[in-house]
N, C-alpha and C positions, 0 to 999 in steps of 0.2 A: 377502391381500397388501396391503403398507399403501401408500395411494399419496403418494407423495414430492413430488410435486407441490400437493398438499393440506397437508402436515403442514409443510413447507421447516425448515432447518436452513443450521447454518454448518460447515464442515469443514476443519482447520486441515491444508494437508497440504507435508510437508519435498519440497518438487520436487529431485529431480536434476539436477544438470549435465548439457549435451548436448542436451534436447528444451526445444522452448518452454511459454510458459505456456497459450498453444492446443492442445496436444498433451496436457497435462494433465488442458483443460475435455473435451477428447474423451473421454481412456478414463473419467474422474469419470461422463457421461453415459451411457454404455454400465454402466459398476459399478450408478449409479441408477437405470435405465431414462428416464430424462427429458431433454430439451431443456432444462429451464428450469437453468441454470448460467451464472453469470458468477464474476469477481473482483475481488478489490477493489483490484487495482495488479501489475501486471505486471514481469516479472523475464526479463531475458534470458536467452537460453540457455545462454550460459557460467558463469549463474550460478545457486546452490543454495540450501534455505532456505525460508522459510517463506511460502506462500502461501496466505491466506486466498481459502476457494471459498463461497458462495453458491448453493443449493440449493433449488429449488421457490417457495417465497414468497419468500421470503430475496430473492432477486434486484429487489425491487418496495423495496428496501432503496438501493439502488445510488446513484440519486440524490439522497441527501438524508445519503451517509455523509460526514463532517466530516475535516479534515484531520487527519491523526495522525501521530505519529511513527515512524520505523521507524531500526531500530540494523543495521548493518552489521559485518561483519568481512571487509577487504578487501587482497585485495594489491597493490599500488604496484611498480611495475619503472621503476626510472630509466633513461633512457641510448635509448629509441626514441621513436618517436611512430608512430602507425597512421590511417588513414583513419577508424575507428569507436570509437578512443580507447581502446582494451579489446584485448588480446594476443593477440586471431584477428584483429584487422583487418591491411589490406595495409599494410606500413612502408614508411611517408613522411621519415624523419630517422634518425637514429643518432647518437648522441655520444661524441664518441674524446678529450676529457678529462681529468680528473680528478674521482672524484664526492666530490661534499659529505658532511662529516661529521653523523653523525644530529643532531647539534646542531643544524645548521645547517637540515637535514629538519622538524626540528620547530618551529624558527624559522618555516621559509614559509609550512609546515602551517597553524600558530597565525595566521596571519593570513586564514584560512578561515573562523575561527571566527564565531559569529555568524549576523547579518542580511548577506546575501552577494546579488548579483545572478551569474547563469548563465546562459549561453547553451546552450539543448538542443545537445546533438550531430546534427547530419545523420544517422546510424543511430537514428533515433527513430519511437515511434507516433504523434509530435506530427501533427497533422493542418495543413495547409496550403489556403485552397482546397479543400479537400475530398479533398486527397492527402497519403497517413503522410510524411513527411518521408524514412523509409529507401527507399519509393518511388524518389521523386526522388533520392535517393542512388546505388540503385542503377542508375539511365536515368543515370548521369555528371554530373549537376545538383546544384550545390551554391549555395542562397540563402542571403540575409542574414534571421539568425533575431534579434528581437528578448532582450536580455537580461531575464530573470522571477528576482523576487524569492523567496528560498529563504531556510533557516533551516539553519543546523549548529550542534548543542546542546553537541555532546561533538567531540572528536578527539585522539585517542592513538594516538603515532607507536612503532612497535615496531620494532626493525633486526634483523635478522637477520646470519647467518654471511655471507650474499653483501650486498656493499656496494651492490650495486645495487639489492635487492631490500626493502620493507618490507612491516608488515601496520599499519594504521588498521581499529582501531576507534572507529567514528563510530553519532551520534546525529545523526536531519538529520529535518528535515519534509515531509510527503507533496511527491512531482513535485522530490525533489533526486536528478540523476542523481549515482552514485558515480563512475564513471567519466571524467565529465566535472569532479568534485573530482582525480581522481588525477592527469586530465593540467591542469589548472593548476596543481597543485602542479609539478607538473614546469616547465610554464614557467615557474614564479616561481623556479626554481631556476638555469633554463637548464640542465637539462641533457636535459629532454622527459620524458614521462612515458605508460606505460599501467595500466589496469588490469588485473591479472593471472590475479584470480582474486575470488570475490563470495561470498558468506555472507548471505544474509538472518536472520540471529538473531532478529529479533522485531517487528510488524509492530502499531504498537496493542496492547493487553489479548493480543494474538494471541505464545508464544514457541514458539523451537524443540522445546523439553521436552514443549510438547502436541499436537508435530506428526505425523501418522501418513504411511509411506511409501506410493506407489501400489505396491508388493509386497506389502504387509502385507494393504493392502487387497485384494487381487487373489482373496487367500487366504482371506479372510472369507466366508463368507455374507451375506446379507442382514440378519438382526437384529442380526450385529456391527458390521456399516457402520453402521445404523442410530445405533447405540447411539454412534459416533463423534461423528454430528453433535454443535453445541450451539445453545443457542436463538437464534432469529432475534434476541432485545433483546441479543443478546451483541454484535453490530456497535453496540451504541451504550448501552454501558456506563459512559460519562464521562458521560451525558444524566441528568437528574433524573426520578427514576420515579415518579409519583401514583395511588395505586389509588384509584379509583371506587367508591363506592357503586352498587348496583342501578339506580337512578333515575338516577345521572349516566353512567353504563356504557353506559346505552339512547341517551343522549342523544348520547354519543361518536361510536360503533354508526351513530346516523342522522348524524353528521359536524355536529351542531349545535355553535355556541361552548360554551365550560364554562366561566364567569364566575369566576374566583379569589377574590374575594369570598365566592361560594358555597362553595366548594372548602374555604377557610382556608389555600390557598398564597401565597405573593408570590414567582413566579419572574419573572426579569429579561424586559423585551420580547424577543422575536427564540429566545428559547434553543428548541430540540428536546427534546419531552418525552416517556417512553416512557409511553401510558397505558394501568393495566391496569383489570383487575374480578378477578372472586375466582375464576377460573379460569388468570389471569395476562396477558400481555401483548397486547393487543390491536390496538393505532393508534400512528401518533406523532402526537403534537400540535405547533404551533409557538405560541408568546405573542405574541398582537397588543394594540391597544389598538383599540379601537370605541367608539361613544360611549357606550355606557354604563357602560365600565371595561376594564380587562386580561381578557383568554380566552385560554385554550387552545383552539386551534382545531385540529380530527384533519386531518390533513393528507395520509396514508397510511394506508391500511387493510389489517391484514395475516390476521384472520380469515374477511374475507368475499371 
């Protein structure tokens, strides 16, 4: 029996609507027999799509994965607003109006675009003091959350038959909540806004097309799970990869610098390097400078 704990992998898998992302890492743990599971960004439970899972070594990954992009398909409800900014929360407003024309929607939209400041939502994992913020949420406590710098790459406003309702498809960078994009689209409209419904389409190198359901799974044996996973260097596939020599390999191995000079690389200071030997992917490295020149220096160790 191969242990999953030793071997680790990544596992791309389409979550359902309705259960959380904790709910997920459970039955994944019981499928693999192992504890060792985490993720790489978490999805509410109203929301579907694709969530990258971390598996045995994999997880010794977690801190050092880079920010990345993730694309959404979401839906937009004008005309309420709700405590947690998303269409199960409790409604706090209602708007008895007239609603704006999709023109007019994509107008506000468009002004999202970009380098954007946001304020997390109060239903968040953000941590406070050492408490999730949905905590405090839900004890009736609502604090002042500092506005953090976000990116939204794409956004495309789609209208639908019901004038209240749209779908955005959006491109945003890691830690953009959507939901907290849908309802200030909405205030900038005046007319309030939730989100209605969430679509995780693709998450990083990570899309919906290679993602396996927990049914599908459920139904597998053990060498087809297996064979789901994909390799641990696949969480950092934008990274530059240098294969080692035998002699530089050993050198990695004991976690000694690998002088770039030596090497014949010239990667920039600071970048995350996956480095392998002739068996494949072994360490990440990071480029410092020391005095006697540029290293890659192994920084996580995923063989030993």
């Amino acid at each position: 029996m191969c242990d999953i704990r030793t071997v680790g992998g990544v596992l791309c898998v389409n979550k359902p609507s309705g259960c959380t992302s904790h709910d997920v890492i459970y039955k994944i743990r019981r499928m693999f027999g192992t504890k060792q599971v985490g993720h790489t960004g978490t999805l509410d439970p109203l929301a579907e799509g694709v969530l990258v899972i971390m598996i045995g070594r994999a997880v010794k990954a977690s801190e050092f994965l880079v920010s990345e992009e993730k694309e959404y398909l979401a839906g937009l409800r004008l005309g309420i607003t709700t405590d947690t900014e998303d269409i199960t929360g409790k409604i706090t407003g209602r708007y008895e109006g007239i609603f704006p024309s999709p023109a007019s929607v994509r107008e506000a939209a468009e002004s999202f675009r970009g380098d954007i400041l946001q304020v997390p939502p109060m239903y968040s994992a953000l941590k406070v003091d050492g408490k999730k913020l949905l905590e405090l949420a839900r004890a009736g406590r609502e604090i002042e959350r500092a506005p953090r710098p976000v990116r939204v790459d794409a956004l495309e406003v789609m209208p639908t038959e019901d004038r209240a309702e749209y779908r955005l498809l959006v491109r945003v960078s890691k830690g953009t909540y959507i939901r907290t994009l849908c309802s200030d689209i909405g205030k900038a409209l005046g007319t309030g806004g939730v989100m209605s419904s969430l679509v995780r389409l693709s998450c990083g190198d990570f899309g919906l097309e290679d993602s396996v359901t927990l049914d599908r799974l459920s139904d597998m044996d053990e060498n087809q799970r297996l064979s789901c996973l994909r390799p641990v260097d696949s969480l950092f596939s934008g990274c530059p990869g240098v294969k080692l020599a035998d002699f530089y390999a050993r050198l990695g191995l004991c976690g000694c610098e690998l002088y770039q000079n030596k090497l014949g690389t010239h990667i920039p200071e600071n970048t995350l390097v996956r480095l392998c030997d002739k068996d494949g992917f072994f360490a990440l490295g990071r480029v410092r400078i020391y005095p006697d020149g540029s290293a890659i220096k192994p920084v996580k160790q995923f063989r030993i």
